[in-house]
VOPAGU-2260 file (C-alpha; in pm, 1 decimal, decimal comma):
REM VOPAGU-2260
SITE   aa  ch    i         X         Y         Z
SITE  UNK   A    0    1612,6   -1520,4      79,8
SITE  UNK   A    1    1638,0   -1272,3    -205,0
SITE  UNK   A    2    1376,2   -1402,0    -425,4
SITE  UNK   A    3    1156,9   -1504,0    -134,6
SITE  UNK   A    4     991,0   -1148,3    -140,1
SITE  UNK   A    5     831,9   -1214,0    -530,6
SITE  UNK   A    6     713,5   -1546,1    -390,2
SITE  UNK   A    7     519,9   -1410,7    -111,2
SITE  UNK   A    8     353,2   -1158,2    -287,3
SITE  UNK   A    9     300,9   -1457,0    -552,3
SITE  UNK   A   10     149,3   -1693,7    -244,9
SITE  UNK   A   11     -51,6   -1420,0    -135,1
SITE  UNK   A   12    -223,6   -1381,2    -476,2
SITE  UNK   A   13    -297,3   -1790,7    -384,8
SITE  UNK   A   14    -420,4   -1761,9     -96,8
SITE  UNK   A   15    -691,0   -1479,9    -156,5
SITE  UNK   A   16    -829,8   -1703,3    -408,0
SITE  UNK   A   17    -829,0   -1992,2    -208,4
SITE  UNK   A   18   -1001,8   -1723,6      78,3
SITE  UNK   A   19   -1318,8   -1625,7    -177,6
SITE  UNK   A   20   -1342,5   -2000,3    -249,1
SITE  UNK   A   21   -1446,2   -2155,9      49,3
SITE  UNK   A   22   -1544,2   -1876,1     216,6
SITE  UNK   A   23   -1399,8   -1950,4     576,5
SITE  UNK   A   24   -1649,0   -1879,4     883,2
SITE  UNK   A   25   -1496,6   -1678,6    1115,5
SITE  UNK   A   26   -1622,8   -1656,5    1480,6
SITE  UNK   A   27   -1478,2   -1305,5    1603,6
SITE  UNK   A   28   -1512,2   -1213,9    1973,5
SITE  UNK   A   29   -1446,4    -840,0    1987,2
SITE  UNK   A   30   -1517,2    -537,1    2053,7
SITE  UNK   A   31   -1831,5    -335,2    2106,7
SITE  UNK   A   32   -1701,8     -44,6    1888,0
SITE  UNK   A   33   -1552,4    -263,8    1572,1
SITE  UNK   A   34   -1826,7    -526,1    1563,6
SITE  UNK   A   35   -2006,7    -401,6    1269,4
SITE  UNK   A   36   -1693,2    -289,1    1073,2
SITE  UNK   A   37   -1546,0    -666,2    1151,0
SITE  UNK   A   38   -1809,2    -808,9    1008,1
SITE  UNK   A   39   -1864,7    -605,8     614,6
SITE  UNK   A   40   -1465,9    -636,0     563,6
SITE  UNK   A   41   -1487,8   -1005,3     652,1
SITE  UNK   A   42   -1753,1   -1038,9     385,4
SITE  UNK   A   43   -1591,8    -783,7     155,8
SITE  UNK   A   44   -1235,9   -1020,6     183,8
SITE  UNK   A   45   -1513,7   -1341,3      68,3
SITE  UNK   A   46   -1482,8   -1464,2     392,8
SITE  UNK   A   47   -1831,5   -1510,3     677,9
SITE  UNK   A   48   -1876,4   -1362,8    1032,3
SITE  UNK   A   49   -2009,2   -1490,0    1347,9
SITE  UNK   A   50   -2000,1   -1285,8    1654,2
SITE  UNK   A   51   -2038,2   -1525,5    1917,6
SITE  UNK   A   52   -1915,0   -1409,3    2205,0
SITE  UNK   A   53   -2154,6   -1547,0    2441,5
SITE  UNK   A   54   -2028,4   -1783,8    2708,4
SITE  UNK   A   55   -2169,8   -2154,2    2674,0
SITE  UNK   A   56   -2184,0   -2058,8    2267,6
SITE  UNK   A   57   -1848,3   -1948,9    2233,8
SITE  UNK   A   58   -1631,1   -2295,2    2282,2
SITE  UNK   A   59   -1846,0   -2510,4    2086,8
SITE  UNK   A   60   -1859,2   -2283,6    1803,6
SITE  UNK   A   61   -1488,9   -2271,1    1839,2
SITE  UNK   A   62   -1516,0   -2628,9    1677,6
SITE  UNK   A   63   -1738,2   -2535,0    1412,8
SITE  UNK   A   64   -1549,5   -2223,6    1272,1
SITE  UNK   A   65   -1284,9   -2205,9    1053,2
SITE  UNK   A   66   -1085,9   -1965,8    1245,3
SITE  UNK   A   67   -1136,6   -1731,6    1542,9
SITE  UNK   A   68   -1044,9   -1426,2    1628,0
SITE  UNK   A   69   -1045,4   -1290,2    1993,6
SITE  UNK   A   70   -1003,1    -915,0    2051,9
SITE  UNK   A   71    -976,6    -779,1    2376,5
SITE  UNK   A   72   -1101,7    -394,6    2287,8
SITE  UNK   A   73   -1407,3    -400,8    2493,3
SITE  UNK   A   74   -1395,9    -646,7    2822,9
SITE  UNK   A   75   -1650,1    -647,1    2980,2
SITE  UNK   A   76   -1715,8    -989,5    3174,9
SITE  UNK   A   77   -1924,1   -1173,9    2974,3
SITE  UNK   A   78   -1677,1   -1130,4    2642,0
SITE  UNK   A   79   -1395,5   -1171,0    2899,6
SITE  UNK   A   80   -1567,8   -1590,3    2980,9
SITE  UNK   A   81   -1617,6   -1621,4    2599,7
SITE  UNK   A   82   -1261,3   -1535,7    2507,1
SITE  UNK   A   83   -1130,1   -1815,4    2728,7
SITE  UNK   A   84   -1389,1   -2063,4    2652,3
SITE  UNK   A   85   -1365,0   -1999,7    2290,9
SITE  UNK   A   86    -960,1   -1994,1    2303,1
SITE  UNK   A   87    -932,0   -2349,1    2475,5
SITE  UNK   A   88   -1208,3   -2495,5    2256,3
SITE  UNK   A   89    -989,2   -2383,1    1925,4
SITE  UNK   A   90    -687,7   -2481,2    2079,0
SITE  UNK   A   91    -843,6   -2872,5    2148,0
SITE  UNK   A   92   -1058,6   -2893,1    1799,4
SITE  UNK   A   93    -744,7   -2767,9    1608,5
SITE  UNK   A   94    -872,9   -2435,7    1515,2
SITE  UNK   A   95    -671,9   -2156,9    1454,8
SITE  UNK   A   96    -724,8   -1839,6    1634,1
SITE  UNK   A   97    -602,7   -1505,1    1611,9
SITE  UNK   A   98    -565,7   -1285,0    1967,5
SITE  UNK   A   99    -560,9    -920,6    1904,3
SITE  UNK   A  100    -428,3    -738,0    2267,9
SITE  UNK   A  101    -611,0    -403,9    2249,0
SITE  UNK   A  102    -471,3    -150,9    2435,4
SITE  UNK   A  103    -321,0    -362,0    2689,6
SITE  UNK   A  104      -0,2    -257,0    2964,9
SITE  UNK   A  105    -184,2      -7,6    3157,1
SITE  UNK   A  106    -475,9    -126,8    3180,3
SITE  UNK   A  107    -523,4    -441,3    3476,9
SITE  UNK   A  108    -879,9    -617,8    3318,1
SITE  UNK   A  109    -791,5    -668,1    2958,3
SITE  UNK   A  110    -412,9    -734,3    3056,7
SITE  UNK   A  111    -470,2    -992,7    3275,6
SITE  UNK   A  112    -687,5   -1103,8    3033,1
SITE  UNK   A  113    -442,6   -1125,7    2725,2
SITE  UNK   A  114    -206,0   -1309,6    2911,6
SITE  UNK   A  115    -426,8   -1595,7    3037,7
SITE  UNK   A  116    -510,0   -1622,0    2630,6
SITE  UNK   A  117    -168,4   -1563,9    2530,3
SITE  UNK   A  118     -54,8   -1875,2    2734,2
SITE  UNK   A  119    -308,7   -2058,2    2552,7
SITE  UNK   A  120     -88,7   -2051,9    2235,7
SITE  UNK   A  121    -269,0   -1863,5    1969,6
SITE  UNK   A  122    -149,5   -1885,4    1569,5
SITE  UNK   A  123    -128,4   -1517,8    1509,1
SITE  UNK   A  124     -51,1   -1258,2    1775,9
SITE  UNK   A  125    -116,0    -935,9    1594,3
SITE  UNK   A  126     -98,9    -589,3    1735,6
SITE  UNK   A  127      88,2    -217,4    1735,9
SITE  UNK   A  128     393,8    -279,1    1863,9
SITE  UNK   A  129     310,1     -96,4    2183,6
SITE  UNK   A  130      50,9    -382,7    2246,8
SITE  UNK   A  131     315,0    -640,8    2129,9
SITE  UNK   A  132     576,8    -558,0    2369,1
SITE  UNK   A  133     301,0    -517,3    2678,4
SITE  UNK   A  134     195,9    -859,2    2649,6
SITE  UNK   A  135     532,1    -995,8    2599,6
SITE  UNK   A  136     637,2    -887,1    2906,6
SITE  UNK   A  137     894,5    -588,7    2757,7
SITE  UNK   A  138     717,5    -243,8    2804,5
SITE  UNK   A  139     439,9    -132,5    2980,3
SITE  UNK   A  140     218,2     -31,9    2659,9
SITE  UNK   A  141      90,9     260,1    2449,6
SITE  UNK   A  142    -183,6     559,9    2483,6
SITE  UNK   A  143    -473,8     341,5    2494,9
SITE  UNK   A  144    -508,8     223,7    2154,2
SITE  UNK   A  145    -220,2     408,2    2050,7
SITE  UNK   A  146     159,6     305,5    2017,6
SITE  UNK   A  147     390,5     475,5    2142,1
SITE  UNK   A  148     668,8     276,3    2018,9
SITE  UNK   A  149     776,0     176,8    1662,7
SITE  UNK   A  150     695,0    -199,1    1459,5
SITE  UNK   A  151    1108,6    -274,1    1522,2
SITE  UNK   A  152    1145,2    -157,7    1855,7
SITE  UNK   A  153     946,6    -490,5    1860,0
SITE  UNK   A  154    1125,0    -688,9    1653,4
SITE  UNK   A  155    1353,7    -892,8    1947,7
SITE  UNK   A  156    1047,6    -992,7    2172,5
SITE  UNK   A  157     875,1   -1106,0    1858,1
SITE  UNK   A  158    1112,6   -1317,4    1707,7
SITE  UNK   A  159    1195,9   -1461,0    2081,9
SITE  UNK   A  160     786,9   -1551,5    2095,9
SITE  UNK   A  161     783,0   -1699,4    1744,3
SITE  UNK   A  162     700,1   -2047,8    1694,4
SITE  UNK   A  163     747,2   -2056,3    2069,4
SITE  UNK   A  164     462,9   -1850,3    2255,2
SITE  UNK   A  165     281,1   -1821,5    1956,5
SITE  UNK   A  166     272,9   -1934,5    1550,3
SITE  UNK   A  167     380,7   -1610,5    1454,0
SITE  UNK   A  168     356,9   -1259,7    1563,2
SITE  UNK   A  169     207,1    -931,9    1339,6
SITE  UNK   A  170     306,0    -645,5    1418,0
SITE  UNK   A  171     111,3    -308,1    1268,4
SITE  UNK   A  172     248,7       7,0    1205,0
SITE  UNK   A  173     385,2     249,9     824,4
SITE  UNK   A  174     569,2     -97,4     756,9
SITE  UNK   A  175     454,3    -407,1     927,1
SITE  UNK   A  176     658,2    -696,2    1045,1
SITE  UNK   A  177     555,2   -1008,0    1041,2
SITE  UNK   A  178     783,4   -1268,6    1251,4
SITE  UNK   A  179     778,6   -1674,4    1242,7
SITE  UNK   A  180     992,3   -1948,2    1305,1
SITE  UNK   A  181    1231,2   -2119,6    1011,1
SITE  UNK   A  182    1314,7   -2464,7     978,5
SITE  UNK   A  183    1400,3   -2637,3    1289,3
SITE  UNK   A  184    1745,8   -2553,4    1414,1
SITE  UNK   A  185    1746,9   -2266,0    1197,5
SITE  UNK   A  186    1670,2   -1883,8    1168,0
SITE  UNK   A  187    1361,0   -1752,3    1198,5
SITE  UNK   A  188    1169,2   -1560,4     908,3
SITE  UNK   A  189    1090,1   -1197,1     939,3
SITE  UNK   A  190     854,4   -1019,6     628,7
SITE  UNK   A  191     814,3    -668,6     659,6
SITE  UNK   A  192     493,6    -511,0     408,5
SITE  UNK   A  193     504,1    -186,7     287,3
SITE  UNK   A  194     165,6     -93,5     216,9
SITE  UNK   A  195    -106,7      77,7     383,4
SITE  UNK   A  196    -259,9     432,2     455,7
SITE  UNK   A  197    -252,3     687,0     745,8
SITE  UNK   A  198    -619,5     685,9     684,7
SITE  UNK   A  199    -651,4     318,5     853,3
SITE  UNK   A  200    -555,1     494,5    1143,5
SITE  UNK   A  201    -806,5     784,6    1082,9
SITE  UNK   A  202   -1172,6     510,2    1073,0
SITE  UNK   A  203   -1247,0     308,7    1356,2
SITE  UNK   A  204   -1161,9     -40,7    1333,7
SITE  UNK   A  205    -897,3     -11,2    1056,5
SITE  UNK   A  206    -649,1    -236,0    1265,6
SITE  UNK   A  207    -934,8    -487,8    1478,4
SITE  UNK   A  208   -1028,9    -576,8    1106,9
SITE  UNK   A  209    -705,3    -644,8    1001,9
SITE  UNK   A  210    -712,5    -934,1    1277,4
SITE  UNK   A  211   -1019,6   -1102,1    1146,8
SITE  UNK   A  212    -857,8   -1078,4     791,6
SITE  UNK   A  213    -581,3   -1281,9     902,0
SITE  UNK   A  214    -779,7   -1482,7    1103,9
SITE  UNK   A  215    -972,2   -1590,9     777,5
SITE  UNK   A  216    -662,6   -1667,6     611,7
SITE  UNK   A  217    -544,3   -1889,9     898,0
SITE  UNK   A  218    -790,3   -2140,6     760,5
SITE  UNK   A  219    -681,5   -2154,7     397,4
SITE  UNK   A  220    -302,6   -2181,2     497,4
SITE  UNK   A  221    -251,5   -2522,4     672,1
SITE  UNK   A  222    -113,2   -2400,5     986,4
SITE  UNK   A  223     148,9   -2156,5     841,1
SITE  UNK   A  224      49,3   -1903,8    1057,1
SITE  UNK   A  225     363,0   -1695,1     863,3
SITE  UNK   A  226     198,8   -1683,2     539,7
SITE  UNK   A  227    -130,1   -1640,6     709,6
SITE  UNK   A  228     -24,1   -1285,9     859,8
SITE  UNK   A  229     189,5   -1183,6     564,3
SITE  UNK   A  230    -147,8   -1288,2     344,7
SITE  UNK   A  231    -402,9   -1098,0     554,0
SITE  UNK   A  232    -180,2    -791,9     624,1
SITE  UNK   A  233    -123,2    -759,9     193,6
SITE  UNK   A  234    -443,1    -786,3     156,4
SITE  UNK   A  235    -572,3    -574,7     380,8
SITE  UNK   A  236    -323,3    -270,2     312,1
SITE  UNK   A  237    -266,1    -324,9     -50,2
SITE  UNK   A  238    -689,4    -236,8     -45,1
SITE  UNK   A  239    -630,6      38,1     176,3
SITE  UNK   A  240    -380,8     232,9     -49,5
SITE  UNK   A  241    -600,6     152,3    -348,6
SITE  UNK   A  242    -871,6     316,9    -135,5
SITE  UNK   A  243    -698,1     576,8     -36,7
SITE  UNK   A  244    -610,7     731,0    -391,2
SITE  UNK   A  245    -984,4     807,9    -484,1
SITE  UNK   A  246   -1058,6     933,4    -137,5
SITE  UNK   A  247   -1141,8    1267,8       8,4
SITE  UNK   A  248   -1055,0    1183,1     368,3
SITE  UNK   A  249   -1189,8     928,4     642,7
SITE  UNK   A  250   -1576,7     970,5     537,8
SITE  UNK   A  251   -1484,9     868,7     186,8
SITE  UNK   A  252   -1220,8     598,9     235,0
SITE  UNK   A  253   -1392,9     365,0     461,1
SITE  UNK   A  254   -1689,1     285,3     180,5
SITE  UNK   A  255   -1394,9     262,1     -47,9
SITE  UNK   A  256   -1194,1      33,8     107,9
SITE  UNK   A  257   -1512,5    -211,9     104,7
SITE  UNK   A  258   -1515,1    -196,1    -245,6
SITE  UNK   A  259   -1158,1    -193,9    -294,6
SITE  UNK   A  260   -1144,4    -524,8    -132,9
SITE  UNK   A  261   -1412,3    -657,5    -234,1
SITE  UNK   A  262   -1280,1    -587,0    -582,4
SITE  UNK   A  263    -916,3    -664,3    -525,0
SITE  UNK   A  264    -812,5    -903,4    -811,3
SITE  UNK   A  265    -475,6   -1156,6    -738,8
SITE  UNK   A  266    -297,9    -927,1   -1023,9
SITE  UNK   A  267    -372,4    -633,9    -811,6
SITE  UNK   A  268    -198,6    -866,2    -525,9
SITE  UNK   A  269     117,9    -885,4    -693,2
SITE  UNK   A  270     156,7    -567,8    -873,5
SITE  UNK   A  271      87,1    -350,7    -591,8
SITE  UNK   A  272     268,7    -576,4    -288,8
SITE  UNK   A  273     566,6    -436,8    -117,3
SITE  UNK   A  274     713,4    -733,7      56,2
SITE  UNK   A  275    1077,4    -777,3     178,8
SITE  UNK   A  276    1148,0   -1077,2     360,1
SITE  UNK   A  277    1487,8   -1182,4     568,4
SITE  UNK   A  278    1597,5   -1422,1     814,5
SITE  UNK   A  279    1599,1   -1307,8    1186,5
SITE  UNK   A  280    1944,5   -1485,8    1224,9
């Protein structure tokens, strides 16, 4: 795969376009704290929010959206209905969905919680690695929101849930890893990006956006749910180090990263993309 790493960066480019073009809707059940934040990078990226996390709402507009994301930050009981309903409606209308496991392992409601949704199959499991490894049954999580362990401590449980479990798992962290399944009866695919800023870590809702971001591009990518999570991380963190250079700190960077994404050109894609890609064989 040594000149699959130019071609990623090169898809990625593709697929941002193909993002501001039609604009996906994106119905995003998540948390209280993030909703507002969700919502300006999702129209910043070109994409359109809908938080309809209301049960009775939630599944059929599961079958209208382009792509859903369910985040499990906040879960309190009526969210908790909606994520379910919403979950099995995508999964039945065909519409890709992203689950984002906020700080689960420790904590019983929003545990039990991801794993009901995580046997529903999403496309994109994204989360720290802490997260990643609670839900998949290999560690019993981080400090709340907060990993504890690094992106390739997670590596083995995430290519073992690849293509099986789930499309393909993200996992966030100084170098992300992005894990999916090859061809059949072969190696799986593992893409590691290099960008990003400690100040995502520093403004609330630096990662729960990230999952709407790759939620958007799940419906511009066909059902590669790989190149869906390698697209939407790029994105996201090549904006974010942009950002970062012109900021003074956390006040300053979060405006900036709107208009660094809002701004962010294909050219900016691939000059800026650190992208290394491998086979998990």
């Amino acid at each position: 795969m040594e000149n699959a790493a130019p071609a990623r960066a090169a898809h990625t480019a593709e697929l941002l376009e193909a993002v501001r073009a039609r604009s996906p809707l994106v119905q995003c059940i998540t948390n209280t704290v993030v909703q507002n934040v969700t919502a300006n990078v999702l129209l910043a990226l070109g994409a359109s929010a809908a938080m309809v996390d209301v049960p009775t709402e939630a599944g059929p507009f599961a079958g209208i959206a382009d792509a859903l994301l369910v985040n499990t930050g906040t879960p309190h009981a009526e969210p908790r209905a909606a994520s379910v309903e919403a979950a099995r409606a995508a999964t039945t209308a065909g519409t890709p969905w992203v689950l984002d496991p906020v700080a689960v392992g420790s904590l019983p409601v929003r545990t039990a919680l991801a794993r009901e949704l995580l046997a529903l199959r999403p496309t994109v499991l994204r989360g720290n690695a802490s997260e990643v490894l609670a839900l998949l049954g290999t560690s019993a999580g981080g400090r709340g929101v907060d990993s504890t362990a690094g992106t390739e401590d997670a590596r083995g449980s995430a290519v073992a849930a690849a293509g099986r479990t789930v499309g393909a798992v993200a996992v966030s962290g100084p170098v992300d890893l992005v894990v999916g399944p090859g061809a059949p009866g072969g190696p799986g695919t593992l893409v590691r990006v290099g960008n990003g800023t400690d100040l995502l870590t520093r403004i609330t809702g630096g990662g729960c956006a990230l999952g709407a971001v790759i939620a958007a591009f799940t419906a511009v990518t066909d059902g590669d749910a790989v190149a869906a999570a390698v697209a939407g991380t790029t994105v996201h963190t090549v904006a974010a180090e942009l950002a970062a250079r012109d900021a003074a700190g956390p006040g300053t960077f979060q405006p900036l990263f709107l208009d660094r994404l809002a701004a962010l050109t294909p050219e900016d894609v691939v000059r800026h993309a650190r992208v290394t890609e491998e086979s998990t064989a």
